[in-house]
Structures are given as structure tokens and as C-alpha cells.
Jmol script that loads the backbone (N, CA, C; Angstrom):
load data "model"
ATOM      1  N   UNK A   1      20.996 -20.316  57.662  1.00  0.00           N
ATOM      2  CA  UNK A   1      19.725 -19.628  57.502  1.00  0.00           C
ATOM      3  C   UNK A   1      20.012 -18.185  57.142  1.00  0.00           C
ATOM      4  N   UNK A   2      19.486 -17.541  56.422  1.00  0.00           N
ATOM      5  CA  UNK A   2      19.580 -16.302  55.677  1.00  0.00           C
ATOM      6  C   UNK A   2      18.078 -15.608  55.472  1.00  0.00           C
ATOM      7  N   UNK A   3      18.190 -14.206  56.406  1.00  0.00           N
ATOM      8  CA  UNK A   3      16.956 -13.816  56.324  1.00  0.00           C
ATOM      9  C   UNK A   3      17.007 -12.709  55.347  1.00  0.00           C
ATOM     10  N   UNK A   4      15.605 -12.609  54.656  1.00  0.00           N
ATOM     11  CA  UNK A   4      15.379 -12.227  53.572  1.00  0.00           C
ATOM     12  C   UNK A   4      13.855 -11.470  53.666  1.00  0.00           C
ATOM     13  N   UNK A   5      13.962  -9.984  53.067  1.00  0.00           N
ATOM     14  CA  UNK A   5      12.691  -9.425  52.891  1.00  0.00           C
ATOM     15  C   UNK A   5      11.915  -9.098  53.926  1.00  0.00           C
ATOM     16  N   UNK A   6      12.797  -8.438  55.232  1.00  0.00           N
ATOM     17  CA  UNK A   6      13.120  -7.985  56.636  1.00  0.00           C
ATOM     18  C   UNK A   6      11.551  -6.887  56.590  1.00  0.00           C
ATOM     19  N   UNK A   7      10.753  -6.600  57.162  1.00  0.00           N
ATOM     20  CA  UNK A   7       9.999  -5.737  57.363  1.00  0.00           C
ATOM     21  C   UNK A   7       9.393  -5.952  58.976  1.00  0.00           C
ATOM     22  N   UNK A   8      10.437  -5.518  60.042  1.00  0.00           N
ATOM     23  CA  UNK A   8       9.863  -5.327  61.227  1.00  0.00           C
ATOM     24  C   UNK A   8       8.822  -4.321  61.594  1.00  0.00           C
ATOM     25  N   UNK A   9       8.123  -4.480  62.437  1.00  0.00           N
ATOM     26  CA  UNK A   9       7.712  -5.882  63.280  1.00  0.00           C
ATOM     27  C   UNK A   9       7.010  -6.789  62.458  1.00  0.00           C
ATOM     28  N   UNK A  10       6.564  -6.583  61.398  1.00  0.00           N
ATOM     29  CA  UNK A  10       5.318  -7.732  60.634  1.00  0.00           C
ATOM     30  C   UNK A  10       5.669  -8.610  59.942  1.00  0.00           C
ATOM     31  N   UNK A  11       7.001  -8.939  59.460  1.00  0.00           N
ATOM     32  CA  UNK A  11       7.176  -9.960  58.595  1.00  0.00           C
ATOM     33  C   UNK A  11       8.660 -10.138  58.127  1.00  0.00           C
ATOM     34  N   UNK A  12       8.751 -11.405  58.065  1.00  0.00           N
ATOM     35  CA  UNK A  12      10.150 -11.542  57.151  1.00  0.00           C
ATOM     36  C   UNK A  12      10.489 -13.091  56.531  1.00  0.00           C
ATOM     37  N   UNK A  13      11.332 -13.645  55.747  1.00  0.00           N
ATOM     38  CA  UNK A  13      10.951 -14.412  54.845  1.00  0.00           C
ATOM     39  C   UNK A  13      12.675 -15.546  55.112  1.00  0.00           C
ATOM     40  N   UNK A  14      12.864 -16.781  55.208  1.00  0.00           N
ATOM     41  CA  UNK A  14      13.848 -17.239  55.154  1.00  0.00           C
ATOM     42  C   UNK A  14      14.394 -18.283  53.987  1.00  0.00           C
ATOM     43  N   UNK A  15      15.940 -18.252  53.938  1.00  0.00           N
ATOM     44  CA  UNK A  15      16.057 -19.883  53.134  1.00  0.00           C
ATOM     45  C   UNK A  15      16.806 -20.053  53.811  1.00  0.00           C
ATOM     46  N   UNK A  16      16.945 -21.474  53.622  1.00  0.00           N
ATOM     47  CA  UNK A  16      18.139 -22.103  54.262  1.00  0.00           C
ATOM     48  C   UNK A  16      18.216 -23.426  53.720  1.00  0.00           C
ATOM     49  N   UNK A  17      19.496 -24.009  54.032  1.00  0.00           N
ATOM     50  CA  UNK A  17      20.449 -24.870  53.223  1.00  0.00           C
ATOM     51  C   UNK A  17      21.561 -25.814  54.041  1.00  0.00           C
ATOM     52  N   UNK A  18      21.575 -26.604  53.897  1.00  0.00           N
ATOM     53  CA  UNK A  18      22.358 -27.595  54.803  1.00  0.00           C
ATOM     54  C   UNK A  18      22.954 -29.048  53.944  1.00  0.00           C
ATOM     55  N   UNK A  19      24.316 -28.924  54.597  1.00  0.00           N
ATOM     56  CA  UNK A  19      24.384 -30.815  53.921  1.00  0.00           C
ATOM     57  C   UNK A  19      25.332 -31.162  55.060  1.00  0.00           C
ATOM     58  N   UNK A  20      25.141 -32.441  55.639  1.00  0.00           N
ATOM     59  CA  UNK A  20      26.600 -33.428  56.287  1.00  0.00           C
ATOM     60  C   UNK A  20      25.932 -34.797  55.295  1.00  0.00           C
ATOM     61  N   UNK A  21      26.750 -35.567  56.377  1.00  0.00           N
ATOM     62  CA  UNK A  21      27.259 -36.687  56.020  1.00  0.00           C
ATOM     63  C   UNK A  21      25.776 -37.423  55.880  1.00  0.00           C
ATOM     64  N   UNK A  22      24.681 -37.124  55.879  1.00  0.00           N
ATOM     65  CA  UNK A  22      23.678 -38.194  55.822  1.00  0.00           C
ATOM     66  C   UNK A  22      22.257 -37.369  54.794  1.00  0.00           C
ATOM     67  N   UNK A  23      22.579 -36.245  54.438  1.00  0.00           N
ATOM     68  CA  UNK A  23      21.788 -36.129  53.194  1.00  0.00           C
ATOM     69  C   UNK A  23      22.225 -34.139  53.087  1.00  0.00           C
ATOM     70  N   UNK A  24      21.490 -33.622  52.520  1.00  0.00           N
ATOM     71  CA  UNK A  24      21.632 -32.280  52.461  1.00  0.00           C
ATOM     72  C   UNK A  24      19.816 -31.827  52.171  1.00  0.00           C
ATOM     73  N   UNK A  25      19.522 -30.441  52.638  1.00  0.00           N
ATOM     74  CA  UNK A  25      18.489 -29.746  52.928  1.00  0.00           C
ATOM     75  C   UNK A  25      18.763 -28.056  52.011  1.00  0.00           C
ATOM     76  N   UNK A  26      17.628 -28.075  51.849  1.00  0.00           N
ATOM     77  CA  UNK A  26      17.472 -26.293  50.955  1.00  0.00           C
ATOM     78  C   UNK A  26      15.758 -26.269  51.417  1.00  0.00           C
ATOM     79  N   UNK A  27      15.428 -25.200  51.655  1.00  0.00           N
ATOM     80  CA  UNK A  27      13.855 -24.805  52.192  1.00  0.00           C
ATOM     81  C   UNK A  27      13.804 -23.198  51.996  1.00  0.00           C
ATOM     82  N   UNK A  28      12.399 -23.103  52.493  1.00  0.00           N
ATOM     83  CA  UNK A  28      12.190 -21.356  52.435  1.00  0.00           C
ATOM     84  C   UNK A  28      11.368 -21.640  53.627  1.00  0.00           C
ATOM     85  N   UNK A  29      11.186 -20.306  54.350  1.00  0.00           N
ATOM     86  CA  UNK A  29       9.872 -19.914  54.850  1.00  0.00           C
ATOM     87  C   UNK A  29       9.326 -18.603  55.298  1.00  0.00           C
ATOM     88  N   UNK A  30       8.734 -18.722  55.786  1.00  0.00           N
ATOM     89  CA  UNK A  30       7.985 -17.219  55.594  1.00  0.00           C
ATOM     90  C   UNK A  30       7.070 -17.098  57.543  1.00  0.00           C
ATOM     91  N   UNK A  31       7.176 -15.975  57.895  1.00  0.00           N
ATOM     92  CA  UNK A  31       6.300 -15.366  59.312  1.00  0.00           C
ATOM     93  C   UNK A  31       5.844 -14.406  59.301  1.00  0.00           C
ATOM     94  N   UNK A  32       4.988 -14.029  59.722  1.00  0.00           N
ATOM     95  CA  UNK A  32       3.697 -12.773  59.709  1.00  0.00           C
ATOM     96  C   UNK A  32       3.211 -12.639  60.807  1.00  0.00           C
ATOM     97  N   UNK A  33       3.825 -11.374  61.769  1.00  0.00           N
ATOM     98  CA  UNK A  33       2.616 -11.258  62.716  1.00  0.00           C
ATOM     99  C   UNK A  33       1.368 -10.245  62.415  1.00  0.00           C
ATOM    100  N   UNK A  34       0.478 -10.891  63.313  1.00  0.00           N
ATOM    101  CA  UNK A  34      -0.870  -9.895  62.894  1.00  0.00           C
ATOM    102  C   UNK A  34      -1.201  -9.416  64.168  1.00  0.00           C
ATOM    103  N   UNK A  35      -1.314  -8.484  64.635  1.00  0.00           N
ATOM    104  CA  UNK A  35      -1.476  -7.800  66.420  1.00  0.00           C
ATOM    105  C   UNK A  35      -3.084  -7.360  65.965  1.00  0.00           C
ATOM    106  N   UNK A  36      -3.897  -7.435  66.734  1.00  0.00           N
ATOM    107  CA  UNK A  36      -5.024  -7.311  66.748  1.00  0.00           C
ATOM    108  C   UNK A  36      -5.506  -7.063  68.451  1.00  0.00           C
ATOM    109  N   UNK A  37      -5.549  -5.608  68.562  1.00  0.00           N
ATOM    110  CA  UNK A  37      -5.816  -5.383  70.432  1.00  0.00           C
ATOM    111  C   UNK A  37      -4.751  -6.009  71.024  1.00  0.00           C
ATOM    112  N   UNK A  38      -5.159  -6.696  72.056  1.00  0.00           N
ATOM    113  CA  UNK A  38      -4.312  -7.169  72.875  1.00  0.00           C
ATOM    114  C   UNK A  38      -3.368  -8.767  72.190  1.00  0.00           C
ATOM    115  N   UNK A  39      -4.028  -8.878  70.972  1.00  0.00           N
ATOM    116  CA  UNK A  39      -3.299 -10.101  70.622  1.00  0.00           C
ATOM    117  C   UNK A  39      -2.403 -10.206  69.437  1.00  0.00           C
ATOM    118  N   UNK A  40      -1.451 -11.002  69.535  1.00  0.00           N
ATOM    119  CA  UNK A  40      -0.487 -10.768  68.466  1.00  0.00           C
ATOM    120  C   UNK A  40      -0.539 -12.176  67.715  1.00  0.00           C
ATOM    121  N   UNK A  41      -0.755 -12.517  66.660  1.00  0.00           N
ATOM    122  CA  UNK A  41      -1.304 -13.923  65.919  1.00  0.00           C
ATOM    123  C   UNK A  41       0.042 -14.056  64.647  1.00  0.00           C
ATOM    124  N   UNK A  42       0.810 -15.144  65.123  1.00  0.00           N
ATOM    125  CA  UNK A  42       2.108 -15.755  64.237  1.00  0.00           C
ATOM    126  C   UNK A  42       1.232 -16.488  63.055  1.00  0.00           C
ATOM    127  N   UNK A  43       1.624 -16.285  61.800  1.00  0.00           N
ATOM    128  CA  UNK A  43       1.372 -16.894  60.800  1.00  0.00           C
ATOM    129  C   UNK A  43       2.857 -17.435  60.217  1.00  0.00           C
ATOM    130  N   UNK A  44       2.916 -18.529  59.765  1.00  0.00           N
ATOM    131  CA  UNK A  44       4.326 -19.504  59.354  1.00  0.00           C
ATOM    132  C   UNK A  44       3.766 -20.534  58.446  1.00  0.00           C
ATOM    133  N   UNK A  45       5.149 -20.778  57.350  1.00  0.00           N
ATOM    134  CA  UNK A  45       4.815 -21.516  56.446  1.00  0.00           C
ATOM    135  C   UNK A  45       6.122 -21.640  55.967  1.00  0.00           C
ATOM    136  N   UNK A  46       6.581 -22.987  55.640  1.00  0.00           N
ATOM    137  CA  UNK A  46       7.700 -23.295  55.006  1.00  0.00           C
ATOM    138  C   UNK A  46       8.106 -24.659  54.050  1.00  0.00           C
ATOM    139  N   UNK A  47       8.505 -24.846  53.333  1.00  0.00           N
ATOM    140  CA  UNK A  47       8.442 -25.937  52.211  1.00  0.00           C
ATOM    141  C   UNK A  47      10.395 -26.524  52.766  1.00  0.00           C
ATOM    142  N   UNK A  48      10.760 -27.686  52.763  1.00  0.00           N
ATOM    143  CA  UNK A  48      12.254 -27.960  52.456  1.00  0.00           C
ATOM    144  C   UNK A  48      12.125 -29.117  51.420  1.00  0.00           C
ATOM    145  N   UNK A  49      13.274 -29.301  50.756  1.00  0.00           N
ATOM    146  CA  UNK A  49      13.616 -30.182  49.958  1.00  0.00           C
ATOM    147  C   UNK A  49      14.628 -31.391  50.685  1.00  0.00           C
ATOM    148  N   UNK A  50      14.837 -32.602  50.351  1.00  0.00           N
ATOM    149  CA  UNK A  50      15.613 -33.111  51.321  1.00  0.00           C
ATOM    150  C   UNK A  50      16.592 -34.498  50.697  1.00  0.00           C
ATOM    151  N   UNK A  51      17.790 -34.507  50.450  1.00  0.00           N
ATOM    152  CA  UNK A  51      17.731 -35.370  49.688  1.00  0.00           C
ATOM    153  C   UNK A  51      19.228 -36.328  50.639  1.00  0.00           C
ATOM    154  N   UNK A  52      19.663 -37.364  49.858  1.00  0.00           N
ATOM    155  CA  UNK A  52      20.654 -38.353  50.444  1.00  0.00           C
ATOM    156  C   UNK A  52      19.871 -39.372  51.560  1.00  0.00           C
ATOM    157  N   UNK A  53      20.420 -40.039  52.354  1.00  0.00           N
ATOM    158  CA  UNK A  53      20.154 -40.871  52.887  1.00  0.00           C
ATOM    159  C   UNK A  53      18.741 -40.473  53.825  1.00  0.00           C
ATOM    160  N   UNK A  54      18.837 -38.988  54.460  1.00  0.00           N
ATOM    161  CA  UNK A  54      17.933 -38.566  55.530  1.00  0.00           C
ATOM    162  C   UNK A  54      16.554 -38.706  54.475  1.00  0.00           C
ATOM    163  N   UNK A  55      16.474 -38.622  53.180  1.00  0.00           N
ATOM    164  CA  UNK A  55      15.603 -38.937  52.170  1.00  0.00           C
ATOM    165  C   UNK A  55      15.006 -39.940  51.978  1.00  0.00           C
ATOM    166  N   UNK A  56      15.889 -41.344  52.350  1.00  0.00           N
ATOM    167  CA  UNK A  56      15.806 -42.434  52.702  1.00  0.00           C
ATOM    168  C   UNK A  56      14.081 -42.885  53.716  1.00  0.00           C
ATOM    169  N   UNK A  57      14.582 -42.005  54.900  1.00  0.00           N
ATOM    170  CA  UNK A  57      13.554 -42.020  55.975  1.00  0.00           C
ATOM    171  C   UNK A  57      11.911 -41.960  55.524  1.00  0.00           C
ATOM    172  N   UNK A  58      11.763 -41.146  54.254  1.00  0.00           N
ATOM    173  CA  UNK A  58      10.698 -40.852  54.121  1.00  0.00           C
ATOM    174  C   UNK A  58       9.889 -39.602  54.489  1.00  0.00           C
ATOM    175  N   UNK A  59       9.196 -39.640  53.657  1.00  0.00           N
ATOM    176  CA  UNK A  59       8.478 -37.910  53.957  1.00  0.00           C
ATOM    177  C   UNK A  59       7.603 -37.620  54.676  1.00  0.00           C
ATOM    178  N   UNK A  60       6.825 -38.591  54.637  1.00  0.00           N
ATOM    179  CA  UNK A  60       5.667 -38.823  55.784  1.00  0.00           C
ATOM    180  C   UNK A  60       6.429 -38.405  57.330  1.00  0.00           C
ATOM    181  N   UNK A  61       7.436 -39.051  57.423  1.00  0.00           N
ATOM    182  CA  UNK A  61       8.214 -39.227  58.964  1.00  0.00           C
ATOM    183  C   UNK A  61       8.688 -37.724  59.272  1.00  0.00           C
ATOM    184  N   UNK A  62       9.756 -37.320  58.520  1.00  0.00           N
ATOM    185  CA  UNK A  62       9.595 -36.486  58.218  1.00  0.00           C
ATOM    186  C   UNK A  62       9.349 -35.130  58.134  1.00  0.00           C
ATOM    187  N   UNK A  63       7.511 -35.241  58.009  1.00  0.00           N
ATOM    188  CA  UNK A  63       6.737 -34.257  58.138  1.00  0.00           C
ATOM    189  C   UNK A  63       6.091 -34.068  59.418  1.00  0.00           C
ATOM    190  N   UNK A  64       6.442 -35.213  60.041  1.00  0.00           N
ATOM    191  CA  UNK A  64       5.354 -35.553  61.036  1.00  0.00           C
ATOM    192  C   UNK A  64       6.478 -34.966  62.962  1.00  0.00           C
ATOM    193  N   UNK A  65       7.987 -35.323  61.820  1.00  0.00           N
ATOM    194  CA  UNK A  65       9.070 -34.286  62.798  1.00  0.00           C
ATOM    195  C   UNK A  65       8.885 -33.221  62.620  1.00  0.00           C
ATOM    196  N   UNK A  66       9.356 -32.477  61.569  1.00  0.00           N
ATOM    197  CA  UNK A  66       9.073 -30.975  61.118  1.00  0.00           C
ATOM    198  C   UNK A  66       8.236 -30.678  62.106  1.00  0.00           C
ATOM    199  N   UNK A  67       6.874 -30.951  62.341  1.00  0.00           N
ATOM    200  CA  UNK A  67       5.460 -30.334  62.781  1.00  0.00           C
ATOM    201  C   UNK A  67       5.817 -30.988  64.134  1.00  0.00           C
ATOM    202  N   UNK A  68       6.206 -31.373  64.798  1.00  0.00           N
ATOM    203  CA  UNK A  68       6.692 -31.321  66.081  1.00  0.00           C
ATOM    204  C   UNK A  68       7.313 -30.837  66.356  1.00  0.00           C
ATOM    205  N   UNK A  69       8.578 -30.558  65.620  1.00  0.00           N
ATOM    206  CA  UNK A  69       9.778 -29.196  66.185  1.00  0.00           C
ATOM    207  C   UNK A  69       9.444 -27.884  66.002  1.00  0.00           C
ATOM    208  N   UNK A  70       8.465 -27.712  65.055  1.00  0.00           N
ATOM    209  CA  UNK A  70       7.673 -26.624  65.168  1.00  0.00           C
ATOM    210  C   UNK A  70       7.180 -26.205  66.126  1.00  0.00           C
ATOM    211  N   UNK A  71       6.072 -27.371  66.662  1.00  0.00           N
ATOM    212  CA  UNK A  71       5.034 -26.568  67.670  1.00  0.00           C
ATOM    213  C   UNK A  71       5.941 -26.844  69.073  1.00  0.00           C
ATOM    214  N   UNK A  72       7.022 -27.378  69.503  1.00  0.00           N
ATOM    215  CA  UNK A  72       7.597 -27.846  70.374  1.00  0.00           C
ATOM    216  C   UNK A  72       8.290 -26.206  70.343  1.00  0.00           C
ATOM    217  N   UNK A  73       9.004 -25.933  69.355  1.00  0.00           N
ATOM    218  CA  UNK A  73       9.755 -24.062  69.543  1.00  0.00           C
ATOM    219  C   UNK A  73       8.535 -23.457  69.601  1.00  0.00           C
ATOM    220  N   UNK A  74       7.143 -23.542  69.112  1.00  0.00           N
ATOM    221  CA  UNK A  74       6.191 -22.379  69.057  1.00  0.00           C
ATOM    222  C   UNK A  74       6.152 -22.077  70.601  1.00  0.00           C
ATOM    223  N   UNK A  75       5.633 -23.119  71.399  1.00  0.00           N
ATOM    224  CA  UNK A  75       5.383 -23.430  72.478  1.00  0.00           C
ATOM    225  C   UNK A  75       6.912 -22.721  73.534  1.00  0.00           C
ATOM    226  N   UNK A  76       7.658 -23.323  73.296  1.00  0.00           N
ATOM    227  CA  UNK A  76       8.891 -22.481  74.517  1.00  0.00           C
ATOM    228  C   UNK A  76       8.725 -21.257  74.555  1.00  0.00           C
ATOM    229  N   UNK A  77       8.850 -20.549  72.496  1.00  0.00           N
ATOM    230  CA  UNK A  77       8.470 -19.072  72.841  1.00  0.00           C
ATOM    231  C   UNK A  77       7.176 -18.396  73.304  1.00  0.00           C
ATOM    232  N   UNK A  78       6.198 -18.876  73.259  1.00  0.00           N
ATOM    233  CA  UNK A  78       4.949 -18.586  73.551  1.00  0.00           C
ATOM    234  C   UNK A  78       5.134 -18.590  75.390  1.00  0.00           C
ATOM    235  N   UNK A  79       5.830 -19.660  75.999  1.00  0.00           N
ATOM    236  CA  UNK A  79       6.296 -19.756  77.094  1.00  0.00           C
ATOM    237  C   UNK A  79       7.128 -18.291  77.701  1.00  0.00           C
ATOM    238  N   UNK A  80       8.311 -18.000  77.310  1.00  0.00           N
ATOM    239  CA  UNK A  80       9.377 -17.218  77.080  1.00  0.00           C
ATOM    240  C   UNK A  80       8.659 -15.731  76.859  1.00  0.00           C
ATOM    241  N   UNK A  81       7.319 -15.404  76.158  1.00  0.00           N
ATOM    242  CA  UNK A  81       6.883 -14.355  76.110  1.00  0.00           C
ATOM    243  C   UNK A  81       5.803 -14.038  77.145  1.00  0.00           C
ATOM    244  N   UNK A  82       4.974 -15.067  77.949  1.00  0.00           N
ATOM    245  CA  UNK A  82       4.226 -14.761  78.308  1.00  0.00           C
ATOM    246  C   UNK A  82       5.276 -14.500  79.930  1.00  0.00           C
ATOM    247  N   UNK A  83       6.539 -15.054  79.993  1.00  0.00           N
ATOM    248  CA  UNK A  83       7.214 -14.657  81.595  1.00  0.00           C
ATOM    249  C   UNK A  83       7.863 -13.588  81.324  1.00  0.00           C
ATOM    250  N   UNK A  84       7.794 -12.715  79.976  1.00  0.00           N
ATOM    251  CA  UNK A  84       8.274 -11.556  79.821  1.00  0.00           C
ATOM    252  C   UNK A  84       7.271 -10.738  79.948  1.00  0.00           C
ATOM    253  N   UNK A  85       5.946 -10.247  80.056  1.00  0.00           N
ATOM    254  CA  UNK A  85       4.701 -10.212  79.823  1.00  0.00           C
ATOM    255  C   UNK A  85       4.659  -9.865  81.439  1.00  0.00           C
ATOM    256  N   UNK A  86       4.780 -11.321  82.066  1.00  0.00           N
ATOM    257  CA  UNK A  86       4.125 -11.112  83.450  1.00  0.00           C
ATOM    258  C   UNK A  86       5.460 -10.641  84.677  1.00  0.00           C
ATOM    259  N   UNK A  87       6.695 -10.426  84.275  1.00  0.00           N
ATOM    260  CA  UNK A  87       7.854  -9.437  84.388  1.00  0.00           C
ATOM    261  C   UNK A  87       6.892  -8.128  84.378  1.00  0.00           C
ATOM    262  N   UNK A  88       7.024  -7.706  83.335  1.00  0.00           N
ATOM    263  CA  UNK A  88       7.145  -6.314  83.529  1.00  0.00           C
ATOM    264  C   UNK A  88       5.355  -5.915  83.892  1.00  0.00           C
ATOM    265  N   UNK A  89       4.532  -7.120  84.657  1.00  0.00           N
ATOM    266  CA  UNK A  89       2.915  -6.731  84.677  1.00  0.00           C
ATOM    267  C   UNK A  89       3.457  -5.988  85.777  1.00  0.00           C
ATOM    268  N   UNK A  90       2.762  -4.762  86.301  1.00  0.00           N
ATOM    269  CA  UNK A  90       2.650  -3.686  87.249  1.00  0.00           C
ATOM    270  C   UNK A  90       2.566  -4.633  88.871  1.00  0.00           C
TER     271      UNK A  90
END
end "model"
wireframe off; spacefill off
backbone 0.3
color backbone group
């Protein structure tokens, strides 16, 4: 993974690229926070390409992992920030 087009705190942009033994991967994606008062709102978006056998599986399947390992990491950190949060509450 290689980050790209760095503008802390609000944004920054990735690719990344992978191959073993059961197919190889190339993707981009992109994060945006938006802080608004007390709230800070993640925006994410990312495309991969996927090819060899893991290609095999299908895209549907797939997609339907992707968007679970997504909200499965959204969720730990959302976890992970709010016990940092209530750390340092007075």
C-alpha cells in the first residue's frame, strides 16, 4: 500500500497491489474526513481489480467480503476512538 496525495488531517488517497500464489490485486482508494462541531464524518471509496484464480470466486462474493472487512475495521476503529475519547474525558 502506498499513500499518495497526503493532506493531513482531511484527506489522503491510496494504491495498492498484490500477487501470491492464487491471483494478484491492484486498487486505489481514497478518505476524507469532514469534522463538523463535535463530529468527525469518514468518507471512503475504493475500486480493486482482481485477477487469477481469487477471480475465479467471483465478484459478487467478493464484493460482498470487501464490504464486510470494511465495516468490520470501520467498527474496531470507531471502537478504539471512542476508548481514547473517554480516556482522556475529565
Amino acid at each position: 500500500v502506498e499513500l499518495k496525495d497526503l493532506n493531513p488531517p482531511e484527506s489522503y488517497n491510496m494504491a495498492m497491489s498484490g500477487k501470491g500464489p492464487a491471483g494478484h490485486v491492484d486498487g486505489t482508494g481514497s478518505v476524507r474526513l469532514e469534522h463538523d462541531g463535535k463530529i468527525t464524518t469518514m468518507h471512503y471509496s475504493g475500486d480493486a481489480k482482481v485477477g487469477g484464480k481469487v477471480a475465479a470466486v467471483g465478484q459478487r462474493l467478493l464484493d460482498v467480503v470487501a464490504k464486510a472487512m470494511a465495516k468490520r475495521s470501520l467498527n474496531a476503529l470507531a471502537k478504539k476512538v471512542q476508548e481514547r475519547i473517554e480516556q482522556e474525558a475529565p
